[in-house]
C-alpha positions as CSV (number, residue, x, y, z in Angstrom):
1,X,-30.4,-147.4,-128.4
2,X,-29.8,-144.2,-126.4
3,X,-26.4,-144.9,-125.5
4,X,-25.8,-145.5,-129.8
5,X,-27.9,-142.2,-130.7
6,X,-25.6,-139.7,-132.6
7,X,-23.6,-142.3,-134.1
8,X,-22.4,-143.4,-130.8
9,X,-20.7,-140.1,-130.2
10,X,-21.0,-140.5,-126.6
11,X,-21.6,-144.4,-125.8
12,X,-19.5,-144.8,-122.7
13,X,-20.7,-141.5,-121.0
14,X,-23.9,-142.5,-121.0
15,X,-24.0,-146.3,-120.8
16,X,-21.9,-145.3,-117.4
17,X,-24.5,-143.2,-116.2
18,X,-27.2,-145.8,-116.6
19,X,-25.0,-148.4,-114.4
20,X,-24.3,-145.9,-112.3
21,X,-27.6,-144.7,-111.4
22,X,-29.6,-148.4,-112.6
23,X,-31.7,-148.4,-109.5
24,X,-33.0,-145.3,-109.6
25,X,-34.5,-146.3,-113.7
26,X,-34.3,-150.0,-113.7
27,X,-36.4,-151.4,-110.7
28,X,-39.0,-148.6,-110.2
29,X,-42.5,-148.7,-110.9
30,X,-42.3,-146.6,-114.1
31,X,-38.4,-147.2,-115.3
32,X,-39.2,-145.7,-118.7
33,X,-40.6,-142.2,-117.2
34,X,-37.4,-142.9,-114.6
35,X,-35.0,-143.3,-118.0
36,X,-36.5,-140.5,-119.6
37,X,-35.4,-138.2,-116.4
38,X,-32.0,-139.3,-116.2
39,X,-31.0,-138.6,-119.5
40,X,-32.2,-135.3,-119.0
41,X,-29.0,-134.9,-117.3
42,X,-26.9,-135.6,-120.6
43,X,-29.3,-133.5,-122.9
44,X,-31.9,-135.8,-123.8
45,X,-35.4,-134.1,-123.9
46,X,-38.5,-135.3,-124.2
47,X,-38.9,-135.0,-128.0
48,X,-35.3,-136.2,-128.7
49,X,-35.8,-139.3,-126.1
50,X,-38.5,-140.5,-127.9
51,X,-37.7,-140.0,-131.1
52,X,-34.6,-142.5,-130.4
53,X,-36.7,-144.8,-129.2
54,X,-38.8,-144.9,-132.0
55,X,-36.0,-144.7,-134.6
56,X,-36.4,-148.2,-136.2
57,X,-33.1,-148.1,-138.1
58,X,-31.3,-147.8,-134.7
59,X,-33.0,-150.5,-133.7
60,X,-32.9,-153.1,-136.2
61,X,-29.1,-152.7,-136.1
62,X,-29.1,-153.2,-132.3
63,X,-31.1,-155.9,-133.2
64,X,-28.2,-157.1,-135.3
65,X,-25.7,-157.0,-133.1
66,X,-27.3,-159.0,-130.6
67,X,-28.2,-161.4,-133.0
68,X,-24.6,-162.2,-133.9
69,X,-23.4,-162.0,-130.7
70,X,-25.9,-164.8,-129.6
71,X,-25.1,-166.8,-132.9
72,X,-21.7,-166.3,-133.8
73,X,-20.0,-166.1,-130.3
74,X,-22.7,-168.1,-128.5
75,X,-23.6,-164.8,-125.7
76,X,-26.5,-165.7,-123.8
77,X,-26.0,-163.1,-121.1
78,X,-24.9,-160.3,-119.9
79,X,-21.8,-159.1,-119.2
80,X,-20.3,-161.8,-121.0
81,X,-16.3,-161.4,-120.9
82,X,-14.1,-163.6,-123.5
83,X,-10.6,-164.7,-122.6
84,X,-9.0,-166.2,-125.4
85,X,-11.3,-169.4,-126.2
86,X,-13.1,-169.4,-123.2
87,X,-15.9,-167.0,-122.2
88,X,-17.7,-166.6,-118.8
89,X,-21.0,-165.2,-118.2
90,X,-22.7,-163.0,-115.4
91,X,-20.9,-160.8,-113.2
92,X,-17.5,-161.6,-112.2
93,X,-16.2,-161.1,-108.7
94,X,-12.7,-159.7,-108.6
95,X,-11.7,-163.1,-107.0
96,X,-13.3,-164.8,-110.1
97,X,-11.6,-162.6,-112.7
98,X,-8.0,-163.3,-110.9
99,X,-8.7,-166.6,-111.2
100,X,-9.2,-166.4,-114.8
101,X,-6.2,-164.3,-115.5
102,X,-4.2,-166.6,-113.2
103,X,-5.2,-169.2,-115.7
104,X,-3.7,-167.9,-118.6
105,X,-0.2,-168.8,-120.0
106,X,2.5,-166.7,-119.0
């Protein structure tokens, strides 16, 4: 929902950041305090922070979108990467995403 705040104006800058810095929000004791001083960094304050997060229009469509990606396009996790017919869950190694490029028709 953060990342899609402002229309989405700045998506990948921030989704970056979080995988950039995800242990330092993701696997400590209080990873919503740990969010909430992160996004400091890319002007989120308090009152704006929280206000995203309790934007229920934001969320039912984030809601949506994971809905159809589970039902239409069968995700189950994530990252989930699609090659042609095929998709392949979890983290690819580079090894495993040669292999599936390898695979494909010239």
């Amino acid at each position: 929902m953060l990342a899609r705040a402002d229309g989405g104006r700045h998506y990948y800058a921030i989704t970056d950041l979080l995988f950039e810095r995800q242990a330092t929000w993701a696997f400590v004791p209080k990873p919503l305090d740990a969010t909430r001083d992160l996004l400091r960094q890319a002007g989120f304050d308090r009152a704006r922070f929280d206000a995203i997060l309790a934007d229920q229009a934001l969320y039912d469509q984030v809601n949506r979108v994971q809905s159809r990606a589970r039902e239409w396009l069968g995700v189950r996790a994530t990252p989930t990467l699609f090659v042609n017919d095929a998709h392949y869950e979890g983290a690819l190694t580079t090894e495993g995403f040669d292999e599936v490029i390898a695979k494909l028709p010239a």
